[in-house]
N, C-alpha and C positions, 0 to 999 in steps of 0.2 A: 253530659248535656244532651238536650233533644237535639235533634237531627235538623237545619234549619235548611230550606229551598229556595231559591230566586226564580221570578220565571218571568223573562221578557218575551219582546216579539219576536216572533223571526223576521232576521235579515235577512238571510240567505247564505251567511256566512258559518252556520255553527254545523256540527259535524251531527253525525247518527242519523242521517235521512238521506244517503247516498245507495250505498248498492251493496247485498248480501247473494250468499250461496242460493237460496229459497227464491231471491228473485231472477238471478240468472237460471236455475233448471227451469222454473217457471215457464221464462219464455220462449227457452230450447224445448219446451216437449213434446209439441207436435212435429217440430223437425226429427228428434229423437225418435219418438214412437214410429214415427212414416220410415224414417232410413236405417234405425236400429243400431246408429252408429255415433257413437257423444263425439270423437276426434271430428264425424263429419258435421255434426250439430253446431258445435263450436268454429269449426270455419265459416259455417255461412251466419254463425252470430259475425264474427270478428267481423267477413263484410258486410253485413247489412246493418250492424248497431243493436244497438237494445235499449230499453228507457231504467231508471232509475226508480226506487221508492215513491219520488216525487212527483213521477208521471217525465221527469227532464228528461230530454233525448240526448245521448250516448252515439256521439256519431261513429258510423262503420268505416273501415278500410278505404270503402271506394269514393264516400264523402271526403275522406283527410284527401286521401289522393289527387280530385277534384281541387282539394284547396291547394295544393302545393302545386298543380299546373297553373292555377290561378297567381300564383305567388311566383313564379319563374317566367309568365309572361308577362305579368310588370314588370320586373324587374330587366326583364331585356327591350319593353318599350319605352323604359326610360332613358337609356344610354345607347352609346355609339361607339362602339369598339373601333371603325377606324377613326373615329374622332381622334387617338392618341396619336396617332400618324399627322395628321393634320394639324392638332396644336403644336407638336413638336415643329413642325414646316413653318406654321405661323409666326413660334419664338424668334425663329432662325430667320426669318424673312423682315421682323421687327430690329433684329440686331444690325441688322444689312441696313435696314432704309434707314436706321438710325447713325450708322456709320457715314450714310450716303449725305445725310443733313449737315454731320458733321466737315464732310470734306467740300460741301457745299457753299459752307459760312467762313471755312479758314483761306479759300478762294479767293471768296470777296472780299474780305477781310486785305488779302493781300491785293486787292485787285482798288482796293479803296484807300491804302495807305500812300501812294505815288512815287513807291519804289519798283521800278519796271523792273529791275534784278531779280527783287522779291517776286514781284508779281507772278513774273516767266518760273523761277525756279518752283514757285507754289505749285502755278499750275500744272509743270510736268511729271511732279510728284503727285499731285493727285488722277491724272489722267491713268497715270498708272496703277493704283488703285483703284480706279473706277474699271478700270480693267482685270484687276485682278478678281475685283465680283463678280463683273459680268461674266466671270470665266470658271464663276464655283461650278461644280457638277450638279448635275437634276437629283442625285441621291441624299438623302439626308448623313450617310455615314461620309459620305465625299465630302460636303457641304461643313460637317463638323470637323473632319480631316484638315482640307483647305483655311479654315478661317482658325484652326488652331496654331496654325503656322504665316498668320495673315499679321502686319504690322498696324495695328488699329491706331487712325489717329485721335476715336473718340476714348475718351477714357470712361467713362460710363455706359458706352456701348462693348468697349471689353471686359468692363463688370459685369454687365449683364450675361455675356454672350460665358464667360468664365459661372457666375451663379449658374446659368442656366446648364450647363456640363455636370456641374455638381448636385443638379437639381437631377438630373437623369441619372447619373449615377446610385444618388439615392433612391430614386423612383425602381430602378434595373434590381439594386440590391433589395428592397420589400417586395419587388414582384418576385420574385427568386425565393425569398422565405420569407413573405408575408408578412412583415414588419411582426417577428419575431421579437423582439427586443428595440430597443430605442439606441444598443449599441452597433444597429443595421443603418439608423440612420446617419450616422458621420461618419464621413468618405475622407478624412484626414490621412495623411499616408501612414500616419501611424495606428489609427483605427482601421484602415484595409490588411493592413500587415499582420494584423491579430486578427480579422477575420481570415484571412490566410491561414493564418493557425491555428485557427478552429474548424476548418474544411480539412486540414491535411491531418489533424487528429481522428479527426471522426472517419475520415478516410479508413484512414489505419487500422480502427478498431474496429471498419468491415469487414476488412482484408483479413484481419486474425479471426476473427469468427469466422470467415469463409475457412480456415486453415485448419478449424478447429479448437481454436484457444476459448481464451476465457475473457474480453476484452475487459478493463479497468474501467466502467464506467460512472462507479463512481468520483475516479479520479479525475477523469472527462468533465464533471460535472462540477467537481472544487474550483476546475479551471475556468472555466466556460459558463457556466452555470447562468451569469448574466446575460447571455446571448438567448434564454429558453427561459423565458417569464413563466410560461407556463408549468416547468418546476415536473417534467418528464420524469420518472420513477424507474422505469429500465430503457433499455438499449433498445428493443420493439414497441416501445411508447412513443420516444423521441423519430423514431425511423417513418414511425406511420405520422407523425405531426408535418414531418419535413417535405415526406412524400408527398402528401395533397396538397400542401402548400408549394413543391414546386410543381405538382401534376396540374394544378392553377392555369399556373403563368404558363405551362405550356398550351394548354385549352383556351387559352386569351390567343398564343399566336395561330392555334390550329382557326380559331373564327373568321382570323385576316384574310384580307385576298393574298394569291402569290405573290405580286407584286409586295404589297403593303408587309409584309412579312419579311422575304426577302432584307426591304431595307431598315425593318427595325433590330433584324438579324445583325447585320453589317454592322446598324448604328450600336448595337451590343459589345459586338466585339471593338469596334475603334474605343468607346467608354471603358471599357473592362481593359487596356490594354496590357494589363501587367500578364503577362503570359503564366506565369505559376498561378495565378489567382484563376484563372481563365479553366486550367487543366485542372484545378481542383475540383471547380464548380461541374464541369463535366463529368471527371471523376464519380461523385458523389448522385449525380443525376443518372449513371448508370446502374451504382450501387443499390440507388431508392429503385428503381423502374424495376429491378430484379429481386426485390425484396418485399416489392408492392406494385404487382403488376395487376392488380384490380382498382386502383387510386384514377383512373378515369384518364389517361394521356394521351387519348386521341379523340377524346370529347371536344367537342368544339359547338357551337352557338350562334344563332344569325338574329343580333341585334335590329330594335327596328326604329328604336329611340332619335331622338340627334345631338343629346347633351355629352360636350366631350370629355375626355375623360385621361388624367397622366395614368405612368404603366401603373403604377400603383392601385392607383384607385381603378383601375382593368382587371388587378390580380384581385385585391378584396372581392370585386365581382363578380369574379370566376369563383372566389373560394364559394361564396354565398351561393352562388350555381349548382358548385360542387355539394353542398351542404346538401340543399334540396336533390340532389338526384341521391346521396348516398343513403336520407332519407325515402325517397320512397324506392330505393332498392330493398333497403331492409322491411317495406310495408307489403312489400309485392313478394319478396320471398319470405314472408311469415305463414308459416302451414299452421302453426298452434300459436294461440295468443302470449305463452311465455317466451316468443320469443322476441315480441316486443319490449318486452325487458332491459335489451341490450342498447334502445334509442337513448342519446341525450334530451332530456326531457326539458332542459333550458334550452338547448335548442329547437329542441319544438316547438315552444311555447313562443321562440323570436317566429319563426316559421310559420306555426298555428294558426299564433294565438293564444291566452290563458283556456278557451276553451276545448280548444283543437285540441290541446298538448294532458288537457285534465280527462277528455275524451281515450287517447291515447294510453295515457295511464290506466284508467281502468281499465282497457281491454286486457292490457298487460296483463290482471290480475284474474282474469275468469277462471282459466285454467288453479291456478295457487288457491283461490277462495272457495271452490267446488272442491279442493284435494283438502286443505285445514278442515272443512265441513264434513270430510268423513263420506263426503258422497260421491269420488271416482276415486280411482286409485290405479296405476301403469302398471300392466304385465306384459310382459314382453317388449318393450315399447310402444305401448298404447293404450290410452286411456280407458277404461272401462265401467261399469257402473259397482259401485259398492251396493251389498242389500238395503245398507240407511239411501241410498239415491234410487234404488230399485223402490220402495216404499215412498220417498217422496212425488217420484212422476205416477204411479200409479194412485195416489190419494190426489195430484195434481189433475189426474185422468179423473177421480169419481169426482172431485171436486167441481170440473167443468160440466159432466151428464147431471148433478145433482142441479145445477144453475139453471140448467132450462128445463128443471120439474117446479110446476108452481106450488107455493108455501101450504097450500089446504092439500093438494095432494099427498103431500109427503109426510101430513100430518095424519092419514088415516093410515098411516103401514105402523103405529104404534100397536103392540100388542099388552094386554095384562103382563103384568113382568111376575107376579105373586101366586106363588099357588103348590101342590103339593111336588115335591121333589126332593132331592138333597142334596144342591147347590146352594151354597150360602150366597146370600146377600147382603152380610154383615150389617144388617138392620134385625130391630125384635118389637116383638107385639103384647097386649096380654094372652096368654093362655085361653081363648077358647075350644068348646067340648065338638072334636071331630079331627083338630090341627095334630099334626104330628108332634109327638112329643120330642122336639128338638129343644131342649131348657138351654136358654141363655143364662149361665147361673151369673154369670156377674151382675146381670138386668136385675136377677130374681133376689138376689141377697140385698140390692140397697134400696129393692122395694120394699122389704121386711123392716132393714133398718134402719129406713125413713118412716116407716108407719110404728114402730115401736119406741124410736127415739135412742135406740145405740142399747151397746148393752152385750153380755154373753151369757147364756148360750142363748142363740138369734131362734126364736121361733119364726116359723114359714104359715101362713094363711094361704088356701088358695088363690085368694085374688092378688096374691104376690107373684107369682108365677108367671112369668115372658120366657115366650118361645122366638126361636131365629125365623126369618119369613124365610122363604127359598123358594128359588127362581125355577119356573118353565123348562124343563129340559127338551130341546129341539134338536134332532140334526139334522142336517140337508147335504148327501153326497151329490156333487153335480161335476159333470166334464163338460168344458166347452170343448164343440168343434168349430174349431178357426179356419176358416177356408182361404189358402194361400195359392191358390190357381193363379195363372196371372193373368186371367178376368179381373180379378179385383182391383189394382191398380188403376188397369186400364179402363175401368166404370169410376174409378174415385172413389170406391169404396173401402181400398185398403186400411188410411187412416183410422176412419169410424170403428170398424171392427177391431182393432188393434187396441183401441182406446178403452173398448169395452172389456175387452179381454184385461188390462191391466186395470180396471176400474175395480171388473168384480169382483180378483184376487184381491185390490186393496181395501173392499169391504166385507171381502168375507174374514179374511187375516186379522182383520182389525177388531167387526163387529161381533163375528160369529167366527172364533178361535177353534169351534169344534168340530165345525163343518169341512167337510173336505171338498176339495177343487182340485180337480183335473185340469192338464188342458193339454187336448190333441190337435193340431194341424195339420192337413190335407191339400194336397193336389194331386197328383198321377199316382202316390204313393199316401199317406199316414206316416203320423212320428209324434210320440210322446212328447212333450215341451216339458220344461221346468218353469217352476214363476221368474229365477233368475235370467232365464232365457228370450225372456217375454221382449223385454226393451231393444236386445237385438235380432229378433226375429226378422226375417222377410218376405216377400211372395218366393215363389219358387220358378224360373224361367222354363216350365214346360208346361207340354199339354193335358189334360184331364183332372176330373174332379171325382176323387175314389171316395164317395160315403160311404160306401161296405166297406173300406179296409178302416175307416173311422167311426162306426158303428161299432164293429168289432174291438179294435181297439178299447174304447171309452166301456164295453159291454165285460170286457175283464178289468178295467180298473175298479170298476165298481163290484167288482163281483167281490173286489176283496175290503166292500165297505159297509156300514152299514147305514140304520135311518131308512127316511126317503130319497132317493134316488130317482136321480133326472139328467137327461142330456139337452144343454143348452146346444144348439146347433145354428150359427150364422155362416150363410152362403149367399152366392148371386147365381149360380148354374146349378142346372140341372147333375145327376151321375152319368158321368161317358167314360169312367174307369173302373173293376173292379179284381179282385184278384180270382187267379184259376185254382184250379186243383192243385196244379204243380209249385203254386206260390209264384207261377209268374204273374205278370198282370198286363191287363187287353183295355186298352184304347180305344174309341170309336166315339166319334162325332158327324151327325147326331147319335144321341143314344140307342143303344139296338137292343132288342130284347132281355138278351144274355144278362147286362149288365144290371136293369130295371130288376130282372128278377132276382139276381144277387142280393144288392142293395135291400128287398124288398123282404128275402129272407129272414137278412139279419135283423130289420127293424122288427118281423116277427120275435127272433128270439129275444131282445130286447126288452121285447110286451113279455113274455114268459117268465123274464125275470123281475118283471114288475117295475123297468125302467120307464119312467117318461120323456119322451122328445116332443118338447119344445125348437118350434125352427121360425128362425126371421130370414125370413126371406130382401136381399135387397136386389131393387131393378128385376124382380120377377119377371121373368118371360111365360108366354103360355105354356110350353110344354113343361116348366118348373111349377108352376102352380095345380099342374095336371095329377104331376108326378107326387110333389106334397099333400096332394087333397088323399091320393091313395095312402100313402103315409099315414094319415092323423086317422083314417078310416080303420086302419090296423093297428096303432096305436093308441088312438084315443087321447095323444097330446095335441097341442095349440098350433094354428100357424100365424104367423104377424106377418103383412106385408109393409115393408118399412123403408124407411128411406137412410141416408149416411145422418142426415139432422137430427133423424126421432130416432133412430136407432137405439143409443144409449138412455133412451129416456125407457122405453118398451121396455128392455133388458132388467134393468134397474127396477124399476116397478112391479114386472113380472118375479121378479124374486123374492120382493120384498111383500108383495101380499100373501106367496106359498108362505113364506116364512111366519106370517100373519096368521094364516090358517091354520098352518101346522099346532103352534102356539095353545091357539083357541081350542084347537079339538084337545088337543093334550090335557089343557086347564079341563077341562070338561070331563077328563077320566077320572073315577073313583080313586082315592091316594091307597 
């Protein structure tokens, strides 16, 4: 059956218009080509961001970051950390004055029925009482102490005051392991008693692993298993859940003041009284802190909020605290984007945002989608450029110089592509008297046996006869000289130059396969480049600019090529370097005789070998322009003064008309 299409609008929801290998080196190349280094390209994508297919911004490192401080200071001006000190005071001060009403009304009560016995025996028993409040202590763990051992004569007031113990309890045991399970939350003596013996298990089976054993945890978990919703898979899963979850509740007491701490301390321990329960829970708080002592347990927080808040819902907001800083621990210590890989992405997204978190993800993948793409590849530990990524920034380099050539321009560097040679062009013509006899026999046979109408044996007419056209043979030997002084940087010219260097290779490579390209780099010294070497190339941090020893250089690369022959030469300084006799080499700024006429030598021998130099000059100073005028006067090549803008436009243009001309004169020789 044919193949059938649907095509709605976009939402915004459908996939294939988010982000590729092609558009992440894309917008690393200028960072790439300037530092010559992708691991350091890729950090400052990861912080600054990058956009999408769709033009959609892709936020960087330091934007999420921004948002997670935004997110961590709501979050503490919404609440009150000693707020939990203070509703606990409140509960307890509610159960007292409600006590107080009560012995208020059985008074009168007595004081109303006009039994003076009763009256008198009421009132002495309440007076005593009345004293026995006014004589709770100012701590809260005293306060629950005292009224736990207090003969209440409200009975709804020692509901209360009994709920409210149980309510702490509960509250102690979620701050403790962050409401873990819901079998955290009943405080029954027989639900404590198993939590008891899930603290002294888990103990255990630290201890044996400190010992060297093999602890049973799956069997830990047939038992227990209900207490960890979460459904923990080994023994360092469940270890790191416990630990931040109690590293929490400790970062909630580290926020309190002394005081405020102190006696939620105290109120701990009177709640918790069961003393094995108590040693377990310490136990195990030693266990985590030496097993996760990166879990944050002297973090602490200065709320600004005033909504109060029980321990519990303290601890969730430490966890939530905690979240956000393990968060952007893991953003702040990511050197390569894989290794954001390792974030909870749900929780990012609570953090975030859906965008934040989709942000996120991609960055995760720069690194992974440039390596699947064939265009870096790690040696040694470090990322490098593959020759398919070495090819893509350099066509991403002609690609940007070709942009600011305007369209008629570009369109007169077309040359006749036809004429005598013998290079095919796998195209054919008829037979005219002068053409090389290249017979296209397959052309020429179904010329016959369409003009005869089939048949054997095929006679041949001449006007049957097509010949193959073939292409212009041109070459053009050319070496750049790439000047790495560290003038260039520091004019802002390094960039430009660099760009053009990988521009040219990626049109000569591409367009003119046959041509050869050099490329030499100079400052105090010369040094051969490879094309692979191009991307991480740099300036060189010293002083001088050796044209002689890069004259030289480029002057035997060529010697061993053929064609026409030219030195493409981009500089910003003058020669204040050249080599001696002895191959040492002599420095001097400003330039001094010595060197001028070195220099000036070899562009003679140059001319002798019928090299052309070409030089762009950028930020020309007058004594470079002085020096170049002498140059072109012994040479007889071009000089450009140019800027880092038009730079790659010159370069570009200038080649591509030699290439033009070459072309033209050639079509013009006799076949």
């Amino acid at each position: 059956m044919p193949s059938r299409f649907r095509y709605s609008r976009w939402d915004g929801t459908q996939t294939g218009f988010d982000l590729n290998a092609d558009d992440i080196l894309a917008q690393a190349t200028d960072d790439l080509v300037y530092h010559g280094d992708v691991n350091a390209a890729l950090r400052r994508m990861l912080q600054e961001g990058l956009k999408d297919r769709l033009g959609d911004h892709i936020a960087g490192i330091r934007e999420l970051l921004e948002k997670l401080r935004q997110r961590r200071r709501e979050e503490l001006a919404n609440h009150d950390l000693g707020g939990v000190y203070d509703d606990i005071a409140n509960e307890l001060r509610e159960v007292v004055n409600q006590e107080r009403a009560e012995l208020d009304r059985l008074e009168e009560a007595a004081r109303q029925s006009g039994d003076q016995r009763r009256e008198d025996v009421v009132s002495a028993a309440m007076a005593d009482r009345r004293t026995e409040l006014d004589l709770l202590p100012p701590d809260l763990a005293g306060q629950v102490r005292s009224l736990s051992e207090y003969d209440f004569a409200s009975g709804p007031a020692r509901e209360r005051f009994e709920a409210l113990l149980d309510k702490l309890r509960q509250e102690l045991l979620k701050g403790q392991f962050n409401q873990l399970s819901e079998a955290m939350s009943n405080t029954t003596p027989e639900q404590l008693a198993r939590t008891k013996d899930m603290l002294a298990a888990l103990n255990n089976m630290l201890d044996q692993r400190a010992r060297g054993e093999e602890p049973d945890f799956a069997g830990f978990m047939e038992q227990f298993g209900d207490f960890f919703p979460g459904n923990p898979q080994t023994l360092d899963e469940l270890l790191e859940q416990m630990a931040r979850q109690m590293a929490a509740m400790q970062q909630f007491m580290n926020s309190l003041s002394p005081e405020q701490r102190a006696q939620l301390q105290a109120l701990s321990d009177q709640l918790l009284d069961d003393m094995d329960l108590r040693w377990q829970m310490e136990q195990l708080g030693q266990h985590l802190r030496a097993a996760q002592p990166d879990a944050g347990w002297s973090n602490s927080y200065q709320t600004t909020g005033s909504g109060p808040m029980g321990m519990g819902e303290a601890a969730q907001l430490m966890d939530r605290l905690g979240n956000i800083d393990q968060l952007e621990n893991l953003m702040r210590s990511a050197a390569q984007p894989g290794a954001l890989a390792e974030a909870d992405m749900e929780l990012a997204a609570e953090l975030l945002g859906p965008q934040g978190a989709r942000s996120l993800e991609r960055l995760a993948e720069l690194t992974r989608m440039l390596q699947e793409a064939g265009m870096v590849e790690t040696r040694e530990g470090r990322l490098e450029l593959t020759p398919r990524g070495l090819r893509a920034v350099g066509n991403r380099a002609l690609s940007d110089l070709f942009a600011r050539l305007s369209k008629d321009r570009v369109g007169r560097h077309q040359a006749e592509r036809e004429g005598p040679g013998h290079e095919r062009t796998f195209e054919s013509k008829p037979y005219e008297f002068g053409d090389p006899f290249h017979l296209d026999i397959e052309r020429t046979i179904r010329n016959a046996v369409g003009r005869t109408g089939g048949g054997t044996p095929v006679h041949l007419d001449p006007e049957d006869f097509a010949v193959e056209r073939t292409e212009v043979l041109t070459r053009t030997s050319t070496v750049l000289l790439l000047d790495l002084s560290l003038s260039m940087p520091m004019r802002d010219n390094f960039l430009a130059a660099k760009k053009v260097a990988l521009a040219l290779h990626a049109l000569i490579s591409s367009r003119y396969p046959r041509d050869y390209l050099g490329i030499v780099g100079f400052s105090q010294v010369a040094r051969p480049l490879r094309p692979e070497q191009l991307p991480e190339v740099s300036w060189d941090f010293v002083m001088g600019t050796n044209m002689q020893h890069a004259l030289l250089l480029a002057r035997r690369q060529l010697a061993r090529q053929s064609g026409t022959k030219q030195i493409v030469m981009i500089t910003d300084g003058e020669p204040t370097a050249h080599l001696e006799a002895d191959g040492g080499v002599f420095v001097a700024y400003p330039p001094v005789r010595e060197t001028i006429r070195a220099t000036l030598a070899e562009v003679a021998r140059c001319t002798a070998d019928g090299i052309r130099i070409n030089t762009f000059m950028l930020d020309a100073t007058d004594h470079l322009q002085a020096f170049v005028e002498r140059m072109t006067r012994i040479n007889r090549g071009r000089a450009f003064f140019t800027t880092p803008e038009t730079l790659g436009s010159y370069v570009l243009v200038d080649f591509l008309e030699n290439k033009r001309a070459q072309r033209a004169a050639e079509g013009r020789r006799p076949a």
